[in-house]
C-alpha positions as CSV (number, residue, x, y, z in Angstrom):
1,X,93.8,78.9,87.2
2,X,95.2,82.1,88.4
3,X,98.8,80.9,89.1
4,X,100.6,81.6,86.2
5,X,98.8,84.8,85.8
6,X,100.0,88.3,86.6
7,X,97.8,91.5,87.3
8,X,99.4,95.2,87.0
9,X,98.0,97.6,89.4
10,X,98.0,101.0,88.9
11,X,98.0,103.0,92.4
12,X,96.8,106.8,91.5
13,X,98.0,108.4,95.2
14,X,99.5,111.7,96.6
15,X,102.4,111.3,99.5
16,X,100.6,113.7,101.3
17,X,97.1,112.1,101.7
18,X,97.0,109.9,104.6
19,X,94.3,107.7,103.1
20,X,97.0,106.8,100.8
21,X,99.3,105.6,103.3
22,X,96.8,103.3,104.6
23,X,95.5,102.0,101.3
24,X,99.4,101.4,100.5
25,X,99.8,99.3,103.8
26,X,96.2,97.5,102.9
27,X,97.1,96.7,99.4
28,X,100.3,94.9,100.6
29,X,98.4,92.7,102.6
30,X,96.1,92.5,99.9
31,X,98.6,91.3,97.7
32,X,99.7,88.3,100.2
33,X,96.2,87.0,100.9
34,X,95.5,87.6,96.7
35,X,97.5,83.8,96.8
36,X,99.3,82.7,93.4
37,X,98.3,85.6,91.6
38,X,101.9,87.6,90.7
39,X,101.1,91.2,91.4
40,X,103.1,94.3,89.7
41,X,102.5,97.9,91.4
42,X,103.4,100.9,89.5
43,X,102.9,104.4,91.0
44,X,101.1,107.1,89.3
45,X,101.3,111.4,90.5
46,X,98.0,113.1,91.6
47,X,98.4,116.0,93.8
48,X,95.3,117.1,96.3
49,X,96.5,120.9,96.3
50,X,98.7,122.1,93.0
51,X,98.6,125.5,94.1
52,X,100.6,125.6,97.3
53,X,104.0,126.8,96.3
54,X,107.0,125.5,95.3
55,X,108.4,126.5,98.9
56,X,105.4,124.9,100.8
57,X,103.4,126.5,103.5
58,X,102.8,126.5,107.0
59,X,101.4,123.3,107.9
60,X,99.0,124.8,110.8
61,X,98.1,127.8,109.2
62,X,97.2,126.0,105.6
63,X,95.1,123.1,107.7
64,X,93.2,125.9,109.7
65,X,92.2,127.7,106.5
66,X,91.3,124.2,104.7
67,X,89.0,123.0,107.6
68,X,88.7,126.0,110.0
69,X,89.5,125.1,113.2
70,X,91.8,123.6,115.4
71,X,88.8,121.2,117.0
72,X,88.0,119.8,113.2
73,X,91.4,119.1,112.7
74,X,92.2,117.2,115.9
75,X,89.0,115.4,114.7
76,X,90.2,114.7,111.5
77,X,93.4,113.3,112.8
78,X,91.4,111.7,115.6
79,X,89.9,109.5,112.8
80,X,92.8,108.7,110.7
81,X,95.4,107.7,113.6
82,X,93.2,104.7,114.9
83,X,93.3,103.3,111.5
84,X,96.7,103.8,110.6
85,X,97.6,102.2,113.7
86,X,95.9,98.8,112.8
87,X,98.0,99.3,109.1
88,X,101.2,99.4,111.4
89,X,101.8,103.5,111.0
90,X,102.5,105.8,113.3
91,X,101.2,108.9,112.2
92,X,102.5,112.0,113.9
93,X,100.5,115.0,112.7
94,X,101.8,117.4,115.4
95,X,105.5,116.4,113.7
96,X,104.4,118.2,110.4
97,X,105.4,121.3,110.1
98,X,105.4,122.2,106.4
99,X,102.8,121.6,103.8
100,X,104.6,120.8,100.8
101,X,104.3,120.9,97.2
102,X,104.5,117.2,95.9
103,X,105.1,117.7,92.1
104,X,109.1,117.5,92.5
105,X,108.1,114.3,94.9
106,X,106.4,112.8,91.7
107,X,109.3,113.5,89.4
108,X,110.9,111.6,91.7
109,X,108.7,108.8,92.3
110,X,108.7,108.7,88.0
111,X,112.4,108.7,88.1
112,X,112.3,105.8,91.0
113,X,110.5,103.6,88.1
114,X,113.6,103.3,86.0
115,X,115.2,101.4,88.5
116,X,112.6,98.8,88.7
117,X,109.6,98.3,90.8
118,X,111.1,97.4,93.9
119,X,113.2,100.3,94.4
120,X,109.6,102.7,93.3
121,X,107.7,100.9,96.2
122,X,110.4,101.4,98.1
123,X,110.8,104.9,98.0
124,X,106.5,105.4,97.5
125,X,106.4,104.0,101.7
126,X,109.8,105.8,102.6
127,X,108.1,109.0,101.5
128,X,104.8,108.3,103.1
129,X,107.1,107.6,106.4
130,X,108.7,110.8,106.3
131,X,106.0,113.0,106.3
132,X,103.6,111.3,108.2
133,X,105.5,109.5,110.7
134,X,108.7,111.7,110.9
135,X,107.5,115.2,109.9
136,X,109.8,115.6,107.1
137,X,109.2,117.7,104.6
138,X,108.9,116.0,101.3
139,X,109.0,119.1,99.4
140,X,112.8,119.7,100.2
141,X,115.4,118.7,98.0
142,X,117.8,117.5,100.5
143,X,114.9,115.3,102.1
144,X,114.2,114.2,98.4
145,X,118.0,113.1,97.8
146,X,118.3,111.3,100.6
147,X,115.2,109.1,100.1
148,X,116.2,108.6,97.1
149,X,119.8,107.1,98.2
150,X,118.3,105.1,100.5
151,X,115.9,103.9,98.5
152,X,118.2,102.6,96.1
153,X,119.0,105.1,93.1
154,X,121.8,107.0,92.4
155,X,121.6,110.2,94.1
156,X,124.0,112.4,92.3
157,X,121.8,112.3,89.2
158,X,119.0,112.8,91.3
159,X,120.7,116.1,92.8
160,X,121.6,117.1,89.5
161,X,117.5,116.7,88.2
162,X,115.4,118.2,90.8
163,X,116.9,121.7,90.1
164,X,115.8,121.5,85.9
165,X,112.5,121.1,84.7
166,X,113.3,117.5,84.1
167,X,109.6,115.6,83.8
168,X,107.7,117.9,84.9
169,X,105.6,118.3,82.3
170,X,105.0,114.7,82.3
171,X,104.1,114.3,85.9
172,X,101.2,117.2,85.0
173,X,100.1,115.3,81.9
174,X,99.6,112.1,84.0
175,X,97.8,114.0,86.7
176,X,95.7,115.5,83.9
177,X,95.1,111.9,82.3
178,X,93.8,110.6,85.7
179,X,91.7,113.1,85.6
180,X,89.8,112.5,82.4
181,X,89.8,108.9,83.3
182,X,87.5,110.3,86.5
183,X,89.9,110.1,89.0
184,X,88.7,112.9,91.3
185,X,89.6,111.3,94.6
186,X,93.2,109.7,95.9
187,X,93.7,106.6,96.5
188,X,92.7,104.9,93.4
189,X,93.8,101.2,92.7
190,X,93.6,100.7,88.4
191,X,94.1,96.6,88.1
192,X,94.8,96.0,84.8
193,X,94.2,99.8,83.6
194,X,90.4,98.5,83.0
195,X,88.8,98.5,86.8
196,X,89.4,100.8,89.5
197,X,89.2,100.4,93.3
198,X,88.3,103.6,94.5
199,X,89.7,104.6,98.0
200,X,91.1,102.9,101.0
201,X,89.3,100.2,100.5
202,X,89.9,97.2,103.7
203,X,92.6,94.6,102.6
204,X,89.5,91.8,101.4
205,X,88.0,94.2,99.3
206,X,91.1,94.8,97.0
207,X,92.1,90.9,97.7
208,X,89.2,89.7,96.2
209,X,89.7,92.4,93.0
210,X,92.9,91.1,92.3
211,X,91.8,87.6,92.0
212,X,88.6,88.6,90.1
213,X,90.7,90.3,87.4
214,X,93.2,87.2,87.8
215,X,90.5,85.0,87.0
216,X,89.3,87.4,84.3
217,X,92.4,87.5,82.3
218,X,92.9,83.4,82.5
219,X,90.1,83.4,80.9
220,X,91.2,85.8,77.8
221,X,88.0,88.2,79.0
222,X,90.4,91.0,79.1
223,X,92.5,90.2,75.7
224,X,92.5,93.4,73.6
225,X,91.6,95.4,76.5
226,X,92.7,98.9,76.9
């Protein structure tokens, strides 16, 4: 029934949140195991902290004065690693130097979309490798310009975009929009801009929603929806 039916997914995430690393990793396998159901992922901005500043901050001292001390953040981390591990990443907190800014990340993520959805997913997971896994900071254009020639899009336009204003304005808008919608936490799945998935949810969980709403919409339930 669901074979010849396709579900859009809406991932509200920041490149800087770990738990949207993970739920990235779990919603691919998600997608596998979802069988015949033909899945298309679109990435939407949120940022966790808008006011660090366009230069970033020092990863140790902004992490100290966000949870307090160095034993609750090796805690923290403590938690998350085991985790990412069994998603397949290698986080490398110690690597992280800089906490950045995202916003001129999500321009480009926005900008990634005109080149289809492969080359956004691609870039969404070479982002979430740089930082967590390499220690990059996502925040700099250089590191920006390069993900985004590897990730397929032509970087001279990119290097000649991140400088303006170029979508800025609509990155906040979306972020805003999320918000009124009740997004208050990131990762947030949207399946067919009508149900959200809230969090890293395991890879059955989100399975089992994306053939739900398959089913849904083969059955014209969602027809009309909004």
């Amino acid at each position: 029934m669901t074979a010849s039916v396709s579900v859009a997914i809406d991932v509200v995430s920041d490149v800087v949140c770990p738990w949207c690393f993970i739920g990235l990793k779990r919603l691919e396998k998600a997608i596998a195991a979802a069988g015949a159901v033909e899945v298309h992922v679109s990435w939407r901005p949120f940022q966790l902290d808008p006011g660090i500043p366009e230069q970033g901050l020092n990863r140790r001292d902004y992490m100290l004065g966000k949870f307090g001390s160095e034993d609750r953040i090796r805690e923290i981390h403590a938690r998350i690693e085991p985790l990412g591990a069994a998603e397949g990443i290698a986080f490398d907190f110690d690597a992280i130097t800089v906490s950045p800014n995202t916003l001129d990340a999500h321009r480009l993520i926005r900008w990634a979309a005109a080149n289809g959805e492969e080359v956004q997913g691609r870039l969404v997971r070479l982002l979430f490798s740089l930082y967590f896994e390499q220690g990059r900071n996502i925040g700099d254009h250089a590191v920006l310009i390069a993900a985004a020639r590897e990730a397929g899009m032509d970087s001279a336009v990119v290097e000649t975009l991140l400088p303006s204003d170029a979508d800025t304005d609509a990155v906040r808008n979306e972020i805003a929009t999320a918000s009124r919608m009740g997004v208050t936490g990131v990762p947030c799945f949207l399946l067919e801009r009508r149900y959200a998935v809230m969090g890293a949810q395991d890879t059955d969980t989100l399975a089992d929603a994306i053939r739900q709403v398959a089913a849904a919409k083969a059955r014209g339930e969602l027809d009309g929806a909004q």
